[in-house]
C-alpha positions as CSV (number, residue, x, y, z in Angstrom):
1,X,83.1,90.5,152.3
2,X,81.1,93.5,151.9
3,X,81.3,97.2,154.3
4,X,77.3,95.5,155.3
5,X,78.1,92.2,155.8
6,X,81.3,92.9,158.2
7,X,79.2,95.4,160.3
8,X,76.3,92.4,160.8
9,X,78.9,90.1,161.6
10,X,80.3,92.3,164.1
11,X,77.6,93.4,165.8
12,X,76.1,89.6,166.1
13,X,79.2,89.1,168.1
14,X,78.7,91.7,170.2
15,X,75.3,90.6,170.7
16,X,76.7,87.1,171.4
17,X,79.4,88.5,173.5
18,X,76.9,90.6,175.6
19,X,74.2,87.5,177.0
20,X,77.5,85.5,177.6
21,X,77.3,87.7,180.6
22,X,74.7,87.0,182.9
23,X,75.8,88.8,185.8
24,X,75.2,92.3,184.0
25,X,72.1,91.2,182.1
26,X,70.7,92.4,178.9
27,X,71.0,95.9,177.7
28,X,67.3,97.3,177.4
29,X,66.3,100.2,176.4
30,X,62.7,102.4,177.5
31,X,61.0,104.6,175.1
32,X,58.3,106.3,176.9
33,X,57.3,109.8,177.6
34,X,56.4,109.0,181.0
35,X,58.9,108.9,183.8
36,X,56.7,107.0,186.7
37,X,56.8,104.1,183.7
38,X,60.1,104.3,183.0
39,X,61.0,104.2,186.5
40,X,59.0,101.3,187.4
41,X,60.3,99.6,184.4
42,X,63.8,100.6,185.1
43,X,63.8,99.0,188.7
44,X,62.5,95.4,188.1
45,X,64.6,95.2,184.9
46,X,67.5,96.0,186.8
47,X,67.0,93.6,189.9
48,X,66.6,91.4,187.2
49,X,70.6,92.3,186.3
50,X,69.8,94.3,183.2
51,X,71.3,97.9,182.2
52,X,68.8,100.1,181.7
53,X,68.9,103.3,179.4
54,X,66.5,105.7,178.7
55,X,64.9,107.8,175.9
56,X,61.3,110.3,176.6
57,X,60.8,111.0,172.7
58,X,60.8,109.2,169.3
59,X,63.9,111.2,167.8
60,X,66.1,110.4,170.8
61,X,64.3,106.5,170.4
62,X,65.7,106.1,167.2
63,X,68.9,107.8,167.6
64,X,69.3,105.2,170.8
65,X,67.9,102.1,168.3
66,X,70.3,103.0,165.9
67,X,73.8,103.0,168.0
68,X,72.8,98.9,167.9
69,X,73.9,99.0,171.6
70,X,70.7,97.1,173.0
71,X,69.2,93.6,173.2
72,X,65.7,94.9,173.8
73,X,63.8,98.0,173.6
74,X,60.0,98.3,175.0
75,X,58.6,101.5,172.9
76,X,55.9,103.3,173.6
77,X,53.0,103.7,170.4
78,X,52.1,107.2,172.0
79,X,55.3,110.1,172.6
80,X,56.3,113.6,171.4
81,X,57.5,113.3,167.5
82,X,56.7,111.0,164.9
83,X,55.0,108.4,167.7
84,X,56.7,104.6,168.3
85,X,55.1,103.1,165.1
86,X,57.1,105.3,162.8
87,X,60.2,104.4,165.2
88,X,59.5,101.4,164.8
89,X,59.4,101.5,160.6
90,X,62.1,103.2,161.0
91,X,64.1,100.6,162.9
92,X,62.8,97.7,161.1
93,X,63.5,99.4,157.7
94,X,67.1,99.8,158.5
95,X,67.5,96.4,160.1
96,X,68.2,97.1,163.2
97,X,69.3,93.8,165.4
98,X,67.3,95.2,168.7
99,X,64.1,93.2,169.2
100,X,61.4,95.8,169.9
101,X,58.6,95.1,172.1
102,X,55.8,98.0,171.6
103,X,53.8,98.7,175.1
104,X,50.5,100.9,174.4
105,X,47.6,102.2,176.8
106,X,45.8,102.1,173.5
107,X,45.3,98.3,173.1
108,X,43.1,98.5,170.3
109,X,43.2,95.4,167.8
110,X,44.3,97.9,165.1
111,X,47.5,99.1,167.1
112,X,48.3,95.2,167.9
113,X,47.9,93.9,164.0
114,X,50.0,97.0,162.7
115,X,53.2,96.9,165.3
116,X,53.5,93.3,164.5
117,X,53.2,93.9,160.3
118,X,55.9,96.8,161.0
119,X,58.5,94.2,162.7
120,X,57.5,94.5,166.9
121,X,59.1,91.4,168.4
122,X,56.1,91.6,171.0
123,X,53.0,93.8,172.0
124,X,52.5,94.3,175.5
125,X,49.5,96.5,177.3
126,X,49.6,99.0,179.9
127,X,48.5,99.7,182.8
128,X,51.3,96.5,183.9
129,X,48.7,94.1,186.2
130,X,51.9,92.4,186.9
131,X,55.7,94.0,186.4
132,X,56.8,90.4,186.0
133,X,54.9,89.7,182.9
134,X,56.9,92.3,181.2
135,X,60.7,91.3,183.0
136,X,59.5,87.6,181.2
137,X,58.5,89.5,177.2
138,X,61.9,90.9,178.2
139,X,63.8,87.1,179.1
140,X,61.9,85.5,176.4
141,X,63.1,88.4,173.9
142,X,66.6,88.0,175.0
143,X,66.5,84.2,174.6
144,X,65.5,84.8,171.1
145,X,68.2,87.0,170.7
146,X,70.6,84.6,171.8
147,X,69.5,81.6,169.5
148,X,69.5,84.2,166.4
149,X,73.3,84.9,167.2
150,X,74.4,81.4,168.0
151,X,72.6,80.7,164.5
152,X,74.3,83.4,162.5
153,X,77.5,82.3,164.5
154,X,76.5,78.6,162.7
155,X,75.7,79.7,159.1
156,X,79.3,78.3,157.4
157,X,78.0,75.3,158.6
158,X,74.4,75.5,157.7
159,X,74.9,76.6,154.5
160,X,77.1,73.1,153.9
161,X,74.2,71.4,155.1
162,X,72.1,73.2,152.5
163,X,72.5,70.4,150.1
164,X,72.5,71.8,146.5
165,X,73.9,75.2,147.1
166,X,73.4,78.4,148.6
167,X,69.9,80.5,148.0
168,X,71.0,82.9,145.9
169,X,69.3,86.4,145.4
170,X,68.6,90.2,146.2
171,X,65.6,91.4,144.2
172,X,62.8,92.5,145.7
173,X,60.7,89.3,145.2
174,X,63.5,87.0,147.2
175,X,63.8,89.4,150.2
176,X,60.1,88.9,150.4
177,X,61.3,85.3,150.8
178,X,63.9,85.7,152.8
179,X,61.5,88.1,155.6
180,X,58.9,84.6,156.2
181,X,61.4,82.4,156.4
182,X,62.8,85.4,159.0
183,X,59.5,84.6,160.6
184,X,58.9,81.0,160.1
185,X,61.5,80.0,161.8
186,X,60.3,81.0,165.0
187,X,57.5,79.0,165.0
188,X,56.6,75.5,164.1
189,X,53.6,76.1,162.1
190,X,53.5,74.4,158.8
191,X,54.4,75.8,155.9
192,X,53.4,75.2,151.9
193,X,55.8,76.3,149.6
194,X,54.2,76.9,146.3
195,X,56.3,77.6,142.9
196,X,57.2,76.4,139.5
197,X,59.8,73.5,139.1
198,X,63.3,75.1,139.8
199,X,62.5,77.9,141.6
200,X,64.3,76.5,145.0
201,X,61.7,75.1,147.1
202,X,63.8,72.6,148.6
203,X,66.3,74.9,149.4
204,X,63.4,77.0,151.1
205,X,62.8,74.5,153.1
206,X,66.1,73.1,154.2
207,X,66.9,76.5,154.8
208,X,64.2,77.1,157.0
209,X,65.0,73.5,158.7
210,X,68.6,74.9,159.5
211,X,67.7,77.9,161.1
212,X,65.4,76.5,163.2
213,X,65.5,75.2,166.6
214,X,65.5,72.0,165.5
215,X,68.5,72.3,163.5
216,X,70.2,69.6,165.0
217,X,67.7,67.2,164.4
218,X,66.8,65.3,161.1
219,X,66.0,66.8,157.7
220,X,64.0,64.1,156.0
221,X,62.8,64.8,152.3
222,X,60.0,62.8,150.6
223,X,58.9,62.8,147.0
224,X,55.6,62.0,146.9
225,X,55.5,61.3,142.9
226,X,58.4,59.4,143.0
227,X,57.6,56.8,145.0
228,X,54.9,54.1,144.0
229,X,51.4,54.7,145.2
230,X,51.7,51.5,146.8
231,X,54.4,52.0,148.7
232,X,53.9,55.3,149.9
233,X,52.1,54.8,153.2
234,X,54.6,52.2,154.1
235,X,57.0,55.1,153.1
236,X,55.6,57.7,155.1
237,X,54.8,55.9,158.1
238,X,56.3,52.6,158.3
239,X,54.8,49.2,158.5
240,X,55.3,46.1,161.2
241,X,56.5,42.7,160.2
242,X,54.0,40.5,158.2
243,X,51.5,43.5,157.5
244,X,51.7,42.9,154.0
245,X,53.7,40.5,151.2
246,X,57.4,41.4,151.7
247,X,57.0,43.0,155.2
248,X,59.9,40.5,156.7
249,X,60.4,43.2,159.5
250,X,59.0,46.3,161.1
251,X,60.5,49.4,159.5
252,X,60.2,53.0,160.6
253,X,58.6,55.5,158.6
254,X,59.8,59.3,157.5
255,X,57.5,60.7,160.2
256,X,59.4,58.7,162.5
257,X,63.0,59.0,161.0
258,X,62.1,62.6,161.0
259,X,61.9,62.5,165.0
260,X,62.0,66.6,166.2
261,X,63.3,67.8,163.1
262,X,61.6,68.4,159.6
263,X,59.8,66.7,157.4
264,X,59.8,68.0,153.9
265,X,57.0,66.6,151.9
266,X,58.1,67.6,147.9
267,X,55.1,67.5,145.2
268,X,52.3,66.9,147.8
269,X,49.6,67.6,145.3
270,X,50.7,64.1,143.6
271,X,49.4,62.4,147.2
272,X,46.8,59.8,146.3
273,X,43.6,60.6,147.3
274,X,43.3,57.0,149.7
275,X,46.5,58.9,151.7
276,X,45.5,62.2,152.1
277,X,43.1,61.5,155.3
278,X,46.1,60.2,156.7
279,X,48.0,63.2,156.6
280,X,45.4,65.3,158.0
281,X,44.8,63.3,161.1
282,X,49.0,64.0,161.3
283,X,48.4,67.4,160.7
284,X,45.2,67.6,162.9
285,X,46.2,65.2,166.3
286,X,50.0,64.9,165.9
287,X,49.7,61.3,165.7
288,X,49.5,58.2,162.8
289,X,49.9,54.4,163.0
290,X,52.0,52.2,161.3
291,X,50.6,50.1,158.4
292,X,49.6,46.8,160.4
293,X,49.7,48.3,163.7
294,X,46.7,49.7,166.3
295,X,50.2,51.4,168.5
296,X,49.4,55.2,168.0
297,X,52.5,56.9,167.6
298,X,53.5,61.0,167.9
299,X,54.4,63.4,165.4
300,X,57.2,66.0,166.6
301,X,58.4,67.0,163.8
302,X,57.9,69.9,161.8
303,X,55.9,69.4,158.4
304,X,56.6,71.3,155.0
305,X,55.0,70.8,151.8
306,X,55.7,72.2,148.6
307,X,54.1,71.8,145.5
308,X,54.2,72.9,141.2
309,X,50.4,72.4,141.3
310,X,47.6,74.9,142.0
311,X,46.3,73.2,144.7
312,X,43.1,75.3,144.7
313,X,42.9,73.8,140.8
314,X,43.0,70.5,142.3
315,X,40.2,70.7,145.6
316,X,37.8,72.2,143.3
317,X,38.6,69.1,140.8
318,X,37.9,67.2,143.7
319,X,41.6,65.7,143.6
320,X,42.6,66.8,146.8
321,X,41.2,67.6,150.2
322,X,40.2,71.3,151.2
323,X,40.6,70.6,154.6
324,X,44.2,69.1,154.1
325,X,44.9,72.0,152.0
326,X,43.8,74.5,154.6
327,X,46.1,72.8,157.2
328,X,48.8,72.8,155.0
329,X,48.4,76.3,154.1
330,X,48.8,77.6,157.7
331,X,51.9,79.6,156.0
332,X,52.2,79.9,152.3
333,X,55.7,80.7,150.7
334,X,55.0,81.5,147.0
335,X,58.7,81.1,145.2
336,X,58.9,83.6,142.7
337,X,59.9,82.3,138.7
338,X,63.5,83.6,137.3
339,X,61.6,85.6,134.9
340,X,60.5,87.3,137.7
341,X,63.5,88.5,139.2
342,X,65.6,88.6,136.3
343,X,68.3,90.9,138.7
344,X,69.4,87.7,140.1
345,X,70.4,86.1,137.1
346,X,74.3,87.7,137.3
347,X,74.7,86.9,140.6
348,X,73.4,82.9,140.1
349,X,75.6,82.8,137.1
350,X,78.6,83.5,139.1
351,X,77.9,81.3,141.5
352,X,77.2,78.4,139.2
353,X,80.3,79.3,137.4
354,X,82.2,79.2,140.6
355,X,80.8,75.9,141.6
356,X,81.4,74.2,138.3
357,X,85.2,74.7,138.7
358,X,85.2,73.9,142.3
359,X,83.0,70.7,142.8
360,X,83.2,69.6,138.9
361,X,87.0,71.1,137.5
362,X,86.0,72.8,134.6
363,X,88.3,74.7,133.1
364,X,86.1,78.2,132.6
365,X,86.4,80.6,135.6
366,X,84.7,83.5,134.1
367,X,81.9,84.7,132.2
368,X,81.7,87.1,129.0
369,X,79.9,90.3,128.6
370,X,78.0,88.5,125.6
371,X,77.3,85.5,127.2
372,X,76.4,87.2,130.9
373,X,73.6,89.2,128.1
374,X,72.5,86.0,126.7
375,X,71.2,84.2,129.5
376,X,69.6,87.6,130.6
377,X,67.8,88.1,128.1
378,X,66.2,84.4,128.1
379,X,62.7,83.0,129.4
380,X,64.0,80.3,131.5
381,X,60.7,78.0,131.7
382,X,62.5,75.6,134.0
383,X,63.8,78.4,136.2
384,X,67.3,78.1,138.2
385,X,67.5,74.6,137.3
386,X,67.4,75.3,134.0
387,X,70.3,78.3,134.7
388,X,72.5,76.1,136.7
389,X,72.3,73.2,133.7
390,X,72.8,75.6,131.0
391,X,76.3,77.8,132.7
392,X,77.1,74.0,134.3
393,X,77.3,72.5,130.7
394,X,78.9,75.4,129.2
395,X,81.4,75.9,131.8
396,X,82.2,72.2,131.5
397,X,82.0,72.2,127.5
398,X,83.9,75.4,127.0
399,X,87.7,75.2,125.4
400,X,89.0,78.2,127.3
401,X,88.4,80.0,130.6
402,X,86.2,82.1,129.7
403,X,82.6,81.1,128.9
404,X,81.8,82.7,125.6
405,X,78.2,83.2,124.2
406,X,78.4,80.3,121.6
407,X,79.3,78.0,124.7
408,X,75.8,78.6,125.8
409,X,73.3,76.2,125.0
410,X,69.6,77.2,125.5
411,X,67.3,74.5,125.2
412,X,63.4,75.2,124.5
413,X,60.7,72.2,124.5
414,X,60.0,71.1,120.7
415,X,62.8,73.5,119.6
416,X,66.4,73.1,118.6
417,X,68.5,71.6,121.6
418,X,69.4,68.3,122.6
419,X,66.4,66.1,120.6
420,X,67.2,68.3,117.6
421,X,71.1,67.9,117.7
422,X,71.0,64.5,118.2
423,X,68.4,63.2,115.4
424,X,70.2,61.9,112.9
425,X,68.8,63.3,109.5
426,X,68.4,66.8,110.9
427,X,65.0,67.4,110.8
428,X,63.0,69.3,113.9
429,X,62.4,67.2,116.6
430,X,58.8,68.1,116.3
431,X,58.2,66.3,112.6
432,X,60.5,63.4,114.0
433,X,57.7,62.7,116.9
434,X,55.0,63.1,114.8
435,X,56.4,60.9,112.1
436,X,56.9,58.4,114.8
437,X,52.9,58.6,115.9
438,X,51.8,58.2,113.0
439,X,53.9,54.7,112.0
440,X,52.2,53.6,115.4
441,X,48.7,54.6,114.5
442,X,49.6,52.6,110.7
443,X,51.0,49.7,112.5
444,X,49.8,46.4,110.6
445,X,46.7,45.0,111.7
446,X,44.5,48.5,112.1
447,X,44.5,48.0,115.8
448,X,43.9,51.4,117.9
449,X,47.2,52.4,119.4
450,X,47.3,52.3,123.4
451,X,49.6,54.0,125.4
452,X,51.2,56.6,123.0
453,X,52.2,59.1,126.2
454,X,54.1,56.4,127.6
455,X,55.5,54.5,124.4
456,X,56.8,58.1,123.8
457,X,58.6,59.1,126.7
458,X,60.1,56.0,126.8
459,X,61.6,56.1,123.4
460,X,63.0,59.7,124.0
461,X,64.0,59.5,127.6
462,X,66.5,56.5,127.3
463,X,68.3,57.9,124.5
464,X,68.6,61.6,126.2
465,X,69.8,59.5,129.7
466,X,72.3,58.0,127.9
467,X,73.7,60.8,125.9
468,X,74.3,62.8,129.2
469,X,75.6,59.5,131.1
470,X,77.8,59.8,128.0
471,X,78.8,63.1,128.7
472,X,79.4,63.0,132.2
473,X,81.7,60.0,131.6
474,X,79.7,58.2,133.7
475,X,79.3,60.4,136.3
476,X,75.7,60.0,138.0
477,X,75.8,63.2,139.9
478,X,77.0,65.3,136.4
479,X,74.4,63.5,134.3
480,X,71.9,64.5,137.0
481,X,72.5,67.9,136.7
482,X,72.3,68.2,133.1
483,X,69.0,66.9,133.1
484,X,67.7,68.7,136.1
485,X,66.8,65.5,137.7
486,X,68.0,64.4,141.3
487,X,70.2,61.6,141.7
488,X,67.9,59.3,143.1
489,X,65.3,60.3,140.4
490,X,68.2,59.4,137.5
491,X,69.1,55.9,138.9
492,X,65.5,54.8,139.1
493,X,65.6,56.1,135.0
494,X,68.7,53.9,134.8
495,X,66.9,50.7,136.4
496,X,63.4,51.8,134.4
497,X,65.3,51.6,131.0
498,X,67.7,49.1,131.8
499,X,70.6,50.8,131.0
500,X,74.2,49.1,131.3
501,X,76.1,51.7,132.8
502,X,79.3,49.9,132.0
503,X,79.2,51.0,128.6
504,X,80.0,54.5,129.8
505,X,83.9,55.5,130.7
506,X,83.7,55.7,134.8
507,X,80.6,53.8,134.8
């Protein structure tokens, strides 16, 4: 554990430590070059059973900010020195745990829109009109405090929760991340999460799920191109008995699994069109029916989207819904590609070697110099899947402990990798599909060949699911990760092709 994260750890105990007392109170701290405020201030926070300290200046603000000895701190805009927005940069920049609440006599909109961009917890006005209104920014403040430490307290836990690992990450681009989710999880607006495939959405949102209030309530995760069109509404919001052909019961849907927890709606840009007013009027009135019923039921839970698409691409093609969009874009997240924070790459790698040992027993504990330079200096098109896959299979494939740089397979569409390694004569994979298109557009008869996308896929998929079922000894979970497919998404492959999985070792 590092020198940083020991001194957060300690100080959210002492944070914890300190509301476990309500007889003393919060300690609070007023920054404000006026002594009739701060003595105003100071009496009704203290008959409220808060300590009170006091600074008249920004220098002796800061210094007071950065002993982490406070809850709260209500800071002046306007004193002698730098003034209270540079205080408050100041603090925020350094991460101080004290949640600031800026109080101004200038309560222009300017003022407001730049303490809250520089990290104020709240923006009060003066003159007071009422001393109470401020001893409640100051409870609600302290509440918040509270929940962030019995949260930090809890994140062993969540992070076990976080099904498929840990978000991994310190460039610049993930702690942008990292500061809305920070925000986000304060709230219960909606949030889209936009990115390439790989890039951790998911984990976005479960992480945001877990560090929520509503932590101890569901985590329910659709996705939306993997289920049929047909069955999706039933899927999303449940049917009664009889509504349609195989409707033997009434079944709940996700919104209503979901209850007050989260409902994480993957690859919403693949929503059919006939669903998408749906999920507005959820968005727009809380509320849906189930298929078959008139009973109009509640949404509490949260909603998060995330999409691969440009959704923007997609309203103007008149595919989806600008108003839907618009509500689902109340907060974006934009996840940044691997190629965009190549930094991380070291750290994932360990991580993914570390996990391969622990969850899957491979033998390789460690990572080359070569083969740590090699997956830096790649493009990764499929992003941290595509990173976890290749160190999973090469810690897994490698003869010794140590991952060299020949263990490292790097796979590029219509290049040499798997397609290439397994054709049997050798030749690219590129003049093998073409060879194979053309025998269908010859094909006795003359008839105009139909379906060539789907003919084609078929023909490669089945062979490539197969060779990593092979792989994995029949391990479902393995085979998924070397494909970069979910588990779910795999056995529905299995079923699709109608492969015998008792053919495989462990099968």
């Amino acid at each position: 554990m590092s020198t940083t994260t020991m001194g957060a750890s300690a100080s959210n105990q002492n944070f914890a430590e300190r509301l476990k007392q309500p007889a003393t109170g919060a300690a609070v701290l007023i920054a404000d070059d006026d002594p009739a405020i701060r003595l105003v201030l100071r009496h009704r926070l203290e008959a409220d059973g808060h300590r009170v300290e006091e600074a008249v200046d920004s220098a002796a603000a800061l210094a007071a900010l950065r002993s982490n000895r406070f809850d709260v701190a209500l800071l002046d805009i306007i004193m002698p020195g730098t003034g209270g927005l540079d205080v408050l940069s100041a603090a925020h920049g350094e991460a101080v745990r004290t949640l600031i609440i800026v109080i101004t006599a200038a309560s222009t909109m300017n003022n407001a829109v730049e303490a809250m961009k520089r990290g104020a917890h709240d923006y009060l006005t003066k003159p007071f009109a009422n001393l109470d209104l401020v001893a409640a920014a100051v409870k609600r403040a302290v509440e918040v405090g509270a929940q962030a430490a019995d949260l930090d307290r809890l994140k062993d836990e969540v992070n076990r929760q976080l099904v498929g690992g840990e978000i991994i990450g310190r460039s610049a681009a993930m702690q942008e991340v990292y500061k809305l989710i920070g925000r986000v999880v304060t709230n219960d607006a909606t949030v889209l999460l936009s990115g390439e495939s790989g890039t951790g959405k998911e984990l976005v949102a479960r992480a945001i799920h877990f560090k929520s209030a509503r932590w101890r309530s569901p985590f329910v995760a659709v996705n939306c191109s993997a289920i049929p069109h047909g069955l999706l509404e039933s899927e999303l919001f449940g049917h009664e008995r009889g509504s349609f052909t195989g409707a033997s019961e009434r079944r709940a849907g996700k919104f209503e699994m979901a209850d007050s927890g989260t409902i994480f709606l993957d690859e919403i840009g693949d929503l059919p069109v006939e669903l998408q007013p749906k999920l507005l009027r959820v968005l727009q009135e809380r509320e849906f029916n189930r298929v078959g019923s008139v009973e109009t039921l509640k949404v509490k839970a949260r909603v998060i989207a995330a999409t691969n698409q440009n959704l923007e691409t997609l309203v103007a093609a008149r595919k989806f819904r600008e108003d839907l969009y618009f509500r689902l874009r109340v907060i974006p997240i934009q996840m940044p590609a691997l190629r965009e924070r190549c930094e991380d790459i070291a750290e994932l790698t360990d991580y993914f070697v570390s996990k391969a040992a622990q969850e899957m027993g491979a033998r390789a504990t460690t990572i080359s110099p070569e083969a740590r330079a090699k997956l830096e200096s790649a493009d990764w098109p499929g992003n941290v899947r595509e990173l976890e896959n290749a160190v999973m299979r090469a810690a897994l494939l490698a003869p010794g402990t140590t991952i060299r740089a020949d263990d490292i397979e790097l796979t590029r569409p219509g290049g040499a990798g798997i397609g290439a390694a397994a054709a049997a004569d050798g030749a690219p994979l590129g003049d093998i599909i073409s060879g194979r298109i053309a025998g269908w557009f010859d094909s006795p008869g003359g008839e105009e060949p139909r379906d060539l996308y789907h003919r084609l896929v078929a023909e490669i998929e089945r062979p490539l699911v197969e060779l990593a079922l092979k792989r994995a000894g029949g391990n479902q979970v393995r085979a998924a990760r070397m494909l970069g497919l979910n588990r779910n998404t795999l056995r529905k492959k299995i079923t699709d092709h109608k492969i015998v999985l008792t053919k495989f070792p462990g099968g």
